[in-house]
Each structure stands twice: as C-alpha cells, then as structure tokens.
C-alpha positions in Angstrom: 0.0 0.0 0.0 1.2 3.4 -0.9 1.8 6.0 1.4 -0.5 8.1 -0.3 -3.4 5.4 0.0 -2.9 5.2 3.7 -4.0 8.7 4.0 -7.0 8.7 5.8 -9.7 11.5 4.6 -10.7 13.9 7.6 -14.2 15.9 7.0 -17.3 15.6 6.1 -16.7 15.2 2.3 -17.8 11.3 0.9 -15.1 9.0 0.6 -14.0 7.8 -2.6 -15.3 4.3 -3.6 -11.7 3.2 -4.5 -10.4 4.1 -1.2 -8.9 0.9 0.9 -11.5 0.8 3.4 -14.5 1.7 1.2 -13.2 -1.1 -1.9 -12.5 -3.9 0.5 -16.6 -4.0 1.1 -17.5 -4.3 -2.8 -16.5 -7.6 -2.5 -14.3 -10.5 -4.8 -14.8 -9.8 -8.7 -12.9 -12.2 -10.6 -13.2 -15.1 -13.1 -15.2 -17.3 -10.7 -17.6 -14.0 -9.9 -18.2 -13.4 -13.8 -18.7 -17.1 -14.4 -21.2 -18.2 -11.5 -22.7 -14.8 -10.1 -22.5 -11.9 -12.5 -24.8 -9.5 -13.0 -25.1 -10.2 -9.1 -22.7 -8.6 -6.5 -20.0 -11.0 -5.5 -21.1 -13.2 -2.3 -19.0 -11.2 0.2 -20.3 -7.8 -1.0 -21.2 -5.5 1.8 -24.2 -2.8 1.6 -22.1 -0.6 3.2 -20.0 -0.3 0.4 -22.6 2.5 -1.2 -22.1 4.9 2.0 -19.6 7.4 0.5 -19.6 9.0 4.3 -16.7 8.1 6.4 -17.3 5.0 8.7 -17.4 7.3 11.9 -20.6 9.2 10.9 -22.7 5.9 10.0 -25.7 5.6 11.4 -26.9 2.6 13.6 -29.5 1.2 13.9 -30.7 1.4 10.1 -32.9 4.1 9.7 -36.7 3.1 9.1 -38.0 6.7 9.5 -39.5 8.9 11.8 -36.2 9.2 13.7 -35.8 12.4 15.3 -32.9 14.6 13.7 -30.9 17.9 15.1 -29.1 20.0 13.3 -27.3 22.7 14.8 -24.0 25.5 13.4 -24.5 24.6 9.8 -25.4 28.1 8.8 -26.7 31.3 9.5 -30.5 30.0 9.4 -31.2 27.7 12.2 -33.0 24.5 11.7 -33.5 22.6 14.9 -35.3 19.6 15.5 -37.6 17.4 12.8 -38.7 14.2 12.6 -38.0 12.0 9.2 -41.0 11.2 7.3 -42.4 7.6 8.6 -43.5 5.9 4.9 -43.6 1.9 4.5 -44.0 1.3 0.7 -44.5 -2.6 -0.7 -44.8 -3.6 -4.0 -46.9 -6.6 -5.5 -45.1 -7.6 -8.4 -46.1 -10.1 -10.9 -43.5 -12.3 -11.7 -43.8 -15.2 -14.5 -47.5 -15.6 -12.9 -46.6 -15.3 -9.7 -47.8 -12.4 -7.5 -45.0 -11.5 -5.1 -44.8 -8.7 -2.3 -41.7 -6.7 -2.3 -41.0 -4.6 1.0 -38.8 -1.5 0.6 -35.8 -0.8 3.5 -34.5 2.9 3.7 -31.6 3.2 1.6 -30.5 7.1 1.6 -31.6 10.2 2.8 -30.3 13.8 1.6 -30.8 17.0 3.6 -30.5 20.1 1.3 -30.3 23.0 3.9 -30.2 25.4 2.0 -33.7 24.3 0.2 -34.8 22.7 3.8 -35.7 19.5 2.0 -35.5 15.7 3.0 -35.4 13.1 0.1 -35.5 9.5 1.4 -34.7 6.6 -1.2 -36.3 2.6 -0.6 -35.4 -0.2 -2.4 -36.5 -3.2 -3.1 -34.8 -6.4 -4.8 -36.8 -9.1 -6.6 -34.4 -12.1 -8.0 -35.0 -12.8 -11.1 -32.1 -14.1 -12.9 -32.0 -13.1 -16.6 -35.6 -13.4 -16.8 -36.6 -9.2 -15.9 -38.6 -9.2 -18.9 -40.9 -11.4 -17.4 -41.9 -9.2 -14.7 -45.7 -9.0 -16.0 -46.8 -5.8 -13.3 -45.8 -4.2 -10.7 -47.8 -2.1 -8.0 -46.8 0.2 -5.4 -48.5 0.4 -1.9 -48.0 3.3 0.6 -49.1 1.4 3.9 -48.4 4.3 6.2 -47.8 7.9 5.7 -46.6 10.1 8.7 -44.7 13.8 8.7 -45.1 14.2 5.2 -46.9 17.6 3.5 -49.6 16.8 1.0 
C-alpha cells in the first residue's frame, strides 16, 4: 500500500469508492464471480459499500423513519429539530405468474439546507435471474404515511 493510500480522509466530504477501506466492502470480482454470479454482486459484497460518508458518521440502527434529527451551526439560518417522514411502501409484483410482495428498507436520505428538504430513497430487490422481462406488473403500496406535507 502506498503512502498516499494510507492517507485517511478527515471531513465531512464522501469517501472515494476506491479508497482501501471503502473497496475492501465491494467484494471479490474475478473469473469465478463473472462465471457463477454476474450481474449479481459478489457473495461477500457488503451494503455498506454504497455509503460514500466516512465510517465514523454511520448511522446505527438502520434508519426506518420517523427518527428524530438535530441539526445545529450549519449556517446562519437555524434548523432545529424534525422528525424524518415515517413511509412503508411494498410492492406486489407479478413475476412469471406469480404475485410476489416486495417490502422496501431505507436506503439514503439527503438533507439540502439550503432548500430545507429531506429526500428518502427505498429499495427493493426481486431475483429474477435473466428473466426481468418477465416481470408482467408491478404495483406500489404506501401502507403508512406520517410527517409528510400533502
């Protein structure tokens, strides 16, 4: 390792995905990954591997929602205390005849400040080999709406 990749970022800016710590949870890509898994992430991928924030300012438990949040000295307009909209999508999809229900986990969430805005992103995963063509329909259910302004 170079001494220039043993530099360890300081701040609040994301950290790059090819960084040590950061590449190390993408996983093993190789010859056996193209063969047996591709276009699936290797079997030792970690999730965490899409935070670009540095380890230290993780969040734990995953988020689900409705967490409180404080914000304090980020500029000259104060923003205090919210809660995070509490939404619990699903999705029936059908799938080569099958109706299956997908149920979304909070990936992201942005604060812009400067707009005072939240954007929360869910995801949802449905295996289906090289056969997403045959996903037939797909519907989206908002079970619960809380905090957010219609």
């Amino acid at each position: 390792m170079t001494e220039f990749e043993r530099l360890q970022p300081v701040g609040f800016g994301p950290v790059d995905r090819w960084r040590p710590a950061r590449a190390a949870l993408a996983g093993t890509c190789g010859p056996e990954w193209e063969a047996i898994r591709a276009p699936l992430p290797p079997a030792d991928y970690d999730p965490h591997f899409q935070l670009s924030a540095p380890r230290d300012q993780w969040i734990a438990p995953v988020l689900h929602g409705g967490e409180e949040v404080a914000i304090a000295g980020t500029g000259p307009m104060p923003i205090g205390r919210f809660r995070l909209p509490q939404i619990v999508p699903a999705a029936v999809v059908t799938f080569r005849g099958r109706r299956q229900t997908l149920h979304f986990r909070l990936s992201r969430v942005d604060l812009d400040l400067d707009l005072r805005s939240v954007s929360m992103l869910y995801l949802a995963t449905l295996p289906c080999g090289p056969f997403e063509t045959d996903i037939e329909k797909t519907v989206l259910r908002l079970h619960q709406i809380a905090g957010v302004a219609r």
